[in-house]
N, CA, C and O of each residue as an XYZ file, in Angstrom:
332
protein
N      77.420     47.642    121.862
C      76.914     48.936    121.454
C      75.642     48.739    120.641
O      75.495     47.773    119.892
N      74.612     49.815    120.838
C      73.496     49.538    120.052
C      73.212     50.000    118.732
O      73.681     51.107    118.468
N      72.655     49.509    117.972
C      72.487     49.907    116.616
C      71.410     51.123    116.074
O      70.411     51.568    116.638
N      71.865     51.393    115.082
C      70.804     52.697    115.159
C      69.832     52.166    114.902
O      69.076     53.044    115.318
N      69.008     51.204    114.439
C      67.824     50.595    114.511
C      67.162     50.782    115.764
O      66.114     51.379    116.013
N      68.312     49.893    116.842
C      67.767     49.602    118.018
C      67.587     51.440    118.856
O      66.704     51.757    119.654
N      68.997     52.572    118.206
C      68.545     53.378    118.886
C      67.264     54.638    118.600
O      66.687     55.534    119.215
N      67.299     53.852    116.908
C      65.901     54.997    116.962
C      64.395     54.351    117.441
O      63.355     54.997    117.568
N      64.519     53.363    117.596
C      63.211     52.538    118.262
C      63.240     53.198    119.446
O      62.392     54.064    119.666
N      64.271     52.873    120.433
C      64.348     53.087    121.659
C      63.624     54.773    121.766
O      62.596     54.898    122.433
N      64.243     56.017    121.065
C      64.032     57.099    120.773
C      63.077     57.388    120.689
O      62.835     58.546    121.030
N      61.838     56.451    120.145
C      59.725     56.723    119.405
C      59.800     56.146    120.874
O      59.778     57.085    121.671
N      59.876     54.973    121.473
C      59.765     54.446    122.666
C      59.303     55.640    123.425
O      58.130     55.996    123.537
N      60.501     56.302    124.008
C      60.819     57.551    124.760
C      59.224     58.448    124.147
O      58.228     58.604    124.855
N      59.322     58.794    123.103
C      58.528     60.184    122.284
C      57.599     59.784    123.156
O      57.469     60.420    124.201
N      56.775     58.645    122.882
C      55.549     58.402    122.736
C      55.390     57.979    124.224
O      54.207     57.974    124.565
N      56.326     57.598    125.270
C      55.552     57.538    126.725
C      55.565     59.846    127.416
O      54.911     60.577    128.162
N      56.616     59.926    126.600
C      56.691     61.833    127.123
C      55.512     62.389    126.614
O      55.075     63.267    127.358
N      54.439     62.068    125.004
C      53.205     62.200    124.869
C      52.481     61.537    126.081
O      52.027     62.383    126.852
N      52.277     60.368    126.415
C      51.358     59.930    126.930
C      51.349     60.644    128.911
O      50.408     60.709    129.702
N      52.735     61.024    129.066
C      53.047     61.932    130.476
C      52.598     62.963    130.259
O      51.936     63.439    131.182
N      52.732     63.815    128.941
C      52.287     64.964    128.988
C      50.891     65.154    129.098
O      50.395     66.037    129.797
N      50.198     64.282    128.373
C      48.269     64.138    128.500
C      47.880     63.947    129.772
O      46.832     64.344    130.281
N      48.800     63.291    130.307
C      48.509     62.895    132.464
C      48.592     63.971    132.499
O      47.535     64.588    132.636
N      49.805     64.707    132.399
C      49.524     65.744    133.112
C      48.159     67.351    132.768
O      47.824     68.421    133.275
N      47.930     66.709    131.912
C      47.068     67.929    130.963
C      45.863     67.773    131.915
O      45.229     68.532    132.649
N      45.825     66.665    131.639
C      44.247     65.890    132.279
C      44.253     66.213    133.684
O      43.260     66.612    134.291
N      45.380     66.036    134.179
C      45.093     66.008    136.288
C      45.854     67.222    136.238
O      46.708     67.286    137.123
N      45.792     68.233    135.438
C      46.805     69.096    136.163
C      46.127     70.490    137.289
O      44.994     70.255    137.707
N      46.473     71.228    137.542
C      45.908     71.929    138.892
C      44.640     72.756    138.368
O      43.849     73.019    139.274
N      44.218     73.300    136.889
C      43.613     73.373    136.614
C      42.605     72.597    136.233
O      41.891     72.299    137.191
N      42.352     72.269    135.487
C      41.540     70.604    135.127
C      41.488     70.186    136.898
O      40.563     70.835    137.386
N      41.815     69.779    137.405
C      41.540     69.117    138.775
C      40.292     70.030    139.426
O      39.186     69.803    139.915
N      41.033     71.064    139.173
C      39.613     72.425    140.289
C      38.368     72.421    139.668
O      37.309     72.342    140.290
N      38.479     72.514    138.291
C      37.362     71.918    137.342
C      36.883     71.083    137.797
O      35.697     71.219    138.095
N      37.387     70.133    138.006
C      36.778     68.770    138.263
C      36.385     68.585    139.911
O      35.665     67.645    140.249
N      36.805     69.357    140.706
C      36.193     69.217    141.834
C      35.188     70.420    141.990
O      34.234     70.056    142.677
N      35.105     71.450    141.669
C      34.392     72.478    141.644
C      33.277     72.929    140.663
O      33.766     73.708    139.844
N      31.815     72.696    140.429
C      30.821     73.319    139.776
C      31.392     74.763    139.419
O      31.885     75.570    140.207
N      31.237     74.878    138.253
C      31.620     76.260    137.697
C      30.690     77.476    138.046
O      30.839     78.538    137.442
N      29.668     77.319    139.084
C      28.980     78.120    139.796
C      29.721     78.596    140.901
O      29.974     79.778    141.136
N      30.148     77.332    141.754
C      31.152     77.537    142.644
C      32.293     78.337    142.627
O      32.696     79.060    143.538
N      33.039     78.064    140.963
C      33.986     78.757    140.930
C      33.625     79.996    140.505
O      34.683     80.603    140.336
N      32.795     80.635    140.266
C      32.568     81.873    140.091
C      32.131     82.671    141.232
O      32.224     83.872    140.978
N      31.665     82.409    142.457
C      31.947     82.209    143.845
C      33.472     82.595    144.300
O      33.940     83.499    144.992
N      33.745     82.047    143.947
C      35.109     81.784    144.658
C      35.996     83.059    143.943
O      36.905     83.659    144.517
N      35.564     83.301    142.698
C      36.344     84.708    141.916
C      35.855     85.902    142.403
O      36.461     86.974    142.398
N      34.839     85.712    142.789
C      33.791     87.128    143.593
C      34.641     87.565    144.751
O      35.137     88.676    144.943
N      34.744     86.088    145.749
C      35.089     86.402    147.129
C      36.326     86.854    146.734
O      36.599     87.986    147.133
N      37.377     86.144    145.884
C      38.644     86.591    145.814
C      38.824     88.148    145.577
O      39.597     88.887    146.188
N      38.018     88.462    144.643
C      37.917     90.208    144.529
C      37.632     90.811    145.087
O      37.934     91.973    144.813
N      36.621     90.494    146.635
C      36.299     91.304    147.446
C      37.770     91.297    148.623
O      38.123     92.107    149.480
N      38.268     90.167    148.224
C      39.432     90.187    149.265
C      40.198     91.251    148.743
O      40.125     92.361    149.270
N      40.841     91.066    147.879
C      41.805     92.433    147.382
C      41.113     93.627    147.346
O      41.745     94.675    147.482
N      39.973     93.640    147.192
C      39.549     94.798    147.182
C      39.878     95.448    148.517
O      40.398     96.560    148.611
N      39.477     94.544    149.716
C      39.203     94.805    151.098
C      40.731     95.028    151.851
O      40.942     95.817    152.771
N      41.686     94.165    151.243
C      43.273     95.024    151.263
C      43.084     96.355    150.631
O      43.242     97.349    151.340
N      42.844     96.457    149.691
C      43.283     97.690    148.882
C      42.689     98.928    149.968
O      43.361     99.814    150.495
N      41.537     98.729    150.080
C      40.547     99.915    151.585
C      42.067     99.991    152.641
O      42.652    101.074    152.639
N      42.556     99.036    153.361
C      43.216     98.976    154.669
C      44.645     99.627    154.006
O      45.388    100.331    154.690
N      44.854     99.387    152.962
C      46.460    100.244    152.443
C      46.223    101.252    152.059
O      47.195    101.947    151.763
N      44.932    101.799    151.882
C      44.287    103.255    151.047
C      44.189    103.924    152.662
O      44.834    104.924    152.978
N      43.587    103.445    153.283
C      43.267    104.065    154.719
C      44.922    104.412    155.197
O      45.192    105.610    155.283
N      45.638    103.767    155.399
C      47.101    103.614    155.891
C      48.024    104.688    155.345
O      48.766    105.350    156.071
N      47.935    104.839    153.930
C      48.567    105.279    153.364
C      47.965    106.812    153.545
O      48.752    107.703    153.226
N      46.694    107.209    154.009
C      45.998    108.768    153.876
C      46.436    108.577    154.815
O      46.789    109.757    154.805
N      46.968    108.071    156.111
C      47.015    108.719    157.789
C      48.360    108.735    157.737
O      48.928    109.376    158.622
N      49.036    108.172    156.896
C      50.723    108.619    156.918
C      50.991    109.535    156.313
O      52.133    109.992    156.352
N      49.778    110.215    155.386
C      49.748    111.723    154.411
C      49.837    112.710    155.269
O      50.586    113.685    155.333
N      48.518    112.126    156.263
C      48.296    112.850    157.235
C      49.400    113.401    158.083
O      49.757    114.579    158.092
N      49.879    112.470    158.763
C      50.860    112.928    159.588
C      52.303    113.128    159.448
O      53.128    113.126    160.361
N      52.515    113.306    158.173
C      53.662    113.214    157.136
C      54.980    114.586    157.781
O      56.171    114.407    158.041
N      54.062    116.029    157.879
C      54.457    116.987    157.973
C      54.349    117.168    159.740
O      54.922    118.199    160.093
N      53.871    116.553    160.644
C      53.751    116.970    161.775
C      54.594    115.586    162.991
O      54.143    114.906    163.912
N      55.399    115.659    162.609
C      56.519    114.223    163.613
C      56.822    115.536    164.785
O      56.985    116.754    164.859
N      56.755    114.223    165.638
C      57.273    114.902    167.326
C      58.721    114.366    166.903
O      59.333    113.519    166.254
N      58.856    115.872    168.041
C      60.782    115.263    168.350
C      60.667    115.520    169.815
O      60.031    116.282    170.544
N      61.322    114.811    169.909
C      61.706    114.837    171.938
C      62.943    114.899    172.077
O      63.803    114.572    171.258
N      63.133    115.516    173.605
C      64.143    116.049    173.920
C      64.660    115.157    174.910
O      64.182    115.205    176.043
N      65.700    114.234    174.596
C      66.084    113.676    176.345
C      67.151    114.220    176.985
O      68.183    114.315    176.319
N      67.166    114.666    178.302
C      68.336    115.289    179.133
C      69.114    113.759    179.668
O      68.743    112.771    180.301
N      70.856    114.384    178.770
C      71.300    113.805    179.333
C      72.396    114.047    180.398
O      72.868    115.184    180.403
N      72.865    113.182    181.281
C      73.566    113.865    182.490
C      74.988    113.550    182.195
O      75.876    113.937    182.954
């Protein structure tokens, strides 16, 4: 069995590689990475287009949504004869 010497060593051991994982991950993480591959010109580019995208949904569900206003009150019914 180990001693508490040995288990609070072991314990800073642990601390200090979960600091040094956590900075990996700080450093490469999905942010920091795009940074790092992307000129911040670029990415401001890339926030433009993204807004014109939603925007350009928002038109096609705005359009969609007035022609189902539209035709809200006027549904066909049909009649089938049956024998």
């Amino acid at each position: 069995m180990a001693t508490t010497t040995e288990l609070e060593a072991r314990i800073k051991e642990l601390e200090e590689r979960l600091e040094e994982m956590e900075a990996d991950r700080d450093r490469w993480g999905v942010r920091s990475l795009f940074d790092e591959l992307f000129p911040s010109e670029a990415r401001k580019h890339m926030r433009t287009a993204r807004k014109e995208q939603l925007m350009a949904i928002r038109s096609v569900l705005d359009h969609w949504i007035a022609k189902q206003d539209e035709t809200k009150g006027t549904r066909r019914r049909e009649s089938i004869a049956v024998d």
